[in-house]
C-alpha positions in Angstrom: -83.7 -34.0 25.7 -87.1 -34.0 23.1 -86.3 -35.5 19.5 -89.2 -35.2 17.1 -90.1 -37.3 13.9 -92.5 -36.4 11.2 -95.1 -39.3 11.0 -95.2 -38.7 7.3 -91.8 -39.8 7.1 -92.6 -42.8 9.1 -95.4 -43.9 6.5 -94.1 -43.5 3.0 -90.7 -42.6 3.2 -87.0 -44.7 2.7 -85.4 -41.3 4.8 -86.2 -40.4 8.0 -85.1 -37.1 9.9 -84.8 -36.7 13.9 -84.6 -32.7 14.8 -84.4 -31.6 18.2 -86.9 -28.6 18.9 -84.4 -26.0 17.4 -85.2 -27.8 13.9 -81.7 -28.9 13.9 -81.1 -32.4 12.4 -79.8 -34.6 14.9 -80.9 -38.2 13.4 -81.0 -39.7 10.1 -82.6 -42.6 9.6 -82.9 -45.3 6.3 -85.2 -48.5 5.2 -83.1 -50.5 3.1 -85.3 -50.6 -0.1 -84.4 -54.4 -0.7 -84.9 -55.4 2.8 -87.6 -53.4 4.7 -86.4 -54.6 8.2 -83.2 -53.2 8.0 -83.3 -49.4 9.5 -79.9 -47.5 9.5 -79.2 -44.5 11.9 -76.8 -42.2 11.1 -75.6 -38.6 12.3 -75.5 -34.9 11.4 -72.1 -35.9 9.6 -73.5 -39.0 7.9 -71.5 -41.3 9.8 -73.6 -44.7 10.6 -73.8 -45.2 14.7 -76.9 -47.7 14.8 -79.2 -49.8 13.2 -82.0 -52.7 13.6 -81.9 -55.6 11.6 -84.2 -58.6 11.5 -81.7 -61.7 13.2 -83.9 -64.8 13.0 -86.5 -64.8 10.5 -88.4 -68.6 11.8 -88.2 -66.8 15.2 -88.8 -63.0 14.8 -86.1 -62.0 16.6 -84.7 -58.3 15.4 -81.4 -57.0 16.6 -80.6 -53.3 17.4 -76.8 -52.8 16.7 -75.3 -49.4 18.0 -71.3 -48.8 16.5 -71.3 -52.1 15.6 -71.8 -53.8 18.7 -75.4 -55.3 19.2 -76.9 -54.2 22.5 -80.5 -55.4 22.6 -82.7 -57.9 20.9 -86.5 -57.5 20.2 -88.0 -61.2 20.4 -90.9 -61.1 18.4 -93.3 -58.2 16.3 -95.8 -57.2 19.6 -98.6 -58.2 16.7 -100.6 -60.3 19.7 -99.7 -58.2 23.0 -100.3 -54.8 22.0 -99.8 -53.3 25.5 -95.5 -54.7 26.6 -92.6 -55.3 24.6 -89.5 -56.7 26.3 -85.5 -56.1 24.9 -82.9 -58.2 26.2 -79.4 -56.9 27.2 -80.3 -53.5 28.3 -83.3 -54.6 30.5 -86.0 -51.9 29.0 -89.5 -52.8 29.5 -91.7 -51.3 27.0 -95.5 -50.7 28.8 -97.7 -48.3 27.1 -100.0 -48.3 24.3 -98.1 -49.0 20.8 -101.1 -48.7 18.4 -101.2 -44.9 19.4 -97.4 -44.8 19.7 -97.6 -43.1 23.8 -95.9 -45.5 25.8 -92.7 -45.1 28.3 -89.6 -47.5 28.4 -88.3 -48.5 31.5 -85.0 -49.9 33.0 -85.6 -51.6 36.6 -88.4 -49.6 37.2 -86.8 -45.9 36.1 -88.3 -44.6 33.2 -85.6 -44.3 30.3 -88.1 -43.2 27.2 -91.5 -41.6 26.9 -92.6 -41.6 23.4 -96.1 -39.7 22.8 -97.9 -38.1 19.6 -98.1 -34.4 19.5 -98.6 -31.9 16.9 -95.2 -30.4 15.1 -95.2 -27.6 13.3 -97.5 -26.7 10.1 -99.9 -28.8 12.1 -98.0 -32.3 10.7 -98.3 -34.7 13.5 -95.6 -36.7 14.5 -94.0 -38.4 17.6 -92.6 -37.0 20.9 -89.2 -38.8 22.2 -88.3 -37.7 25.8 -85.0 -39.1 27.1 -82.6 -37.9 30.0 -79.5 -39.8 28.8 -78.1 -38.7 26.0 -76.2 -42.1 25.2 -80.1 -43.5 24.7 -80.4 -41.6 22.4 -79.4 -43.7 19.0 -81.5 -46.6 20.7 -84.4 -45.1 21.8 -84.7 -43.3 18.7 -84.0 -47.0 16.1 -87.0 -48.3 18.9 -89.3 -45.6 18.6 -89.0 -45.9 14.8 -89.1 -49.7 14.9 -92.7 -49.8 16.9 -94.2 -47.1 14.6 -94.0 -48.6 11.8 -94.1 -52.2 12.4 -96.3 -52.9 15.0 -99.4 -55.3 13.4 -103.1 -54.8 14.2 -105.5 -57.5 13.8 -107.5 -57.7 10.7 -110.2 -59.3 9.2 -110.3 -60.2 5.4 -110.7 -57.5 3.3 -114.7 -58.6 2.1 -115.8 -58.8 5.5 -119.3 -57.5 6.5 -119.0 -55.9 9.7 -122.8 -55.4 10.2 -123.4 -59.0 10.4 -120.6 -60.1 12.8 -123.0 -59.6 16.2 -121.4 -56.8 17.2 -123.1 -54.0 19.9 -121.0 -51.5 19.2 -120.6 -49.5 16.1 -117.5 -48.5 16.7 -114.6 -50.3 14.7 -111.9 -52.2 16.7 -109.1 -49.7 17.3 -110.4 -47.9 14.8 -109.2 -49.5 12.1 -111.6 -50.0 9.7 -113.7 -46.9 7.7 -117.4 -47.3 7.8 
């Protein structure tokens, strides 16, 4: 099954919707406005069946809850190791690249997710969420949103002159800064 998400909805909005490639609705997601680690996931009929909340703040450790019952924790924000993120419980191994959102989530060594960018309709992009199970589907889709917009790049301080930091390329790191 292929779910799809606006990446403007990732970026700027509190509600988040998951169509399948009829259009049709199958997701609704919410960021809690007073606590921004908090995302809800609900169904068509507005009836909550997941969400991922932050569990140890000293620690980083986030929890994703599905009907109540929490069945994996994230251990830290990937801000250092770009390239793996681990959840306990269900075993998934996330191996990929999480700055560009493509990446594939395994369970002993059988892929269980592939998330990619692609191009939706009206030429908005967005992400790509590939699943065979349909019971991974409230998970996959809480993680997929989770990474997106969370995931930390390194920075340097705002004032910074690039030009004089030695480097041979001019290309910025990840591409994250505008020349």
């Amino acid at each position: 099954m292929e779910l799809y998400i606006r990446k403007a909805d990732l970026a700027v909005g509190n509600i988040l919707v998951v169509a399948n490639q009829s259009k049709e609705t199958v997701f609704i997601a919410s960021r809690d406005k007073d606590n921004p680690f908090l995302i809800k996931l609900y169904n068509r009929l507005n009836t909550l069946i997941g969400e991922i909340s932050l569990k140890n703040n000293f620690l980083k450790i986030y929890s994703i809850k599905i009907n109540g019952e929490e069945k994996a924790t994230i251990n830290a924000l990937p801000m250092i190791d770009l390239k793996f993120v681990y959840l306990s419980k269900v075993n998934w191994s996330v191996v990929g690249n999480l700055v560009e959102s493509n990446y594939h989530v395994t369970q002993g060594g059988k892929e269980v997710l592939q998330v990619q960018p692609t191009i939706l309709s009206q030429g908005h992009p967005g992400l790509e969420l590939s699943f065979g199970n349909l019971d991974d589907g409230p998970m996959s889709t809480l993680l997929a949103i989770f990474l997106d917009k969370y995931i930390k790049l390194p920075t340097l301080a705002p004032k910074t002159d690039l030009d004089n930091l030695g480097l041979k390329s001019n290309m910025p790191y990840l591409n994250n800064f505008n020349k």
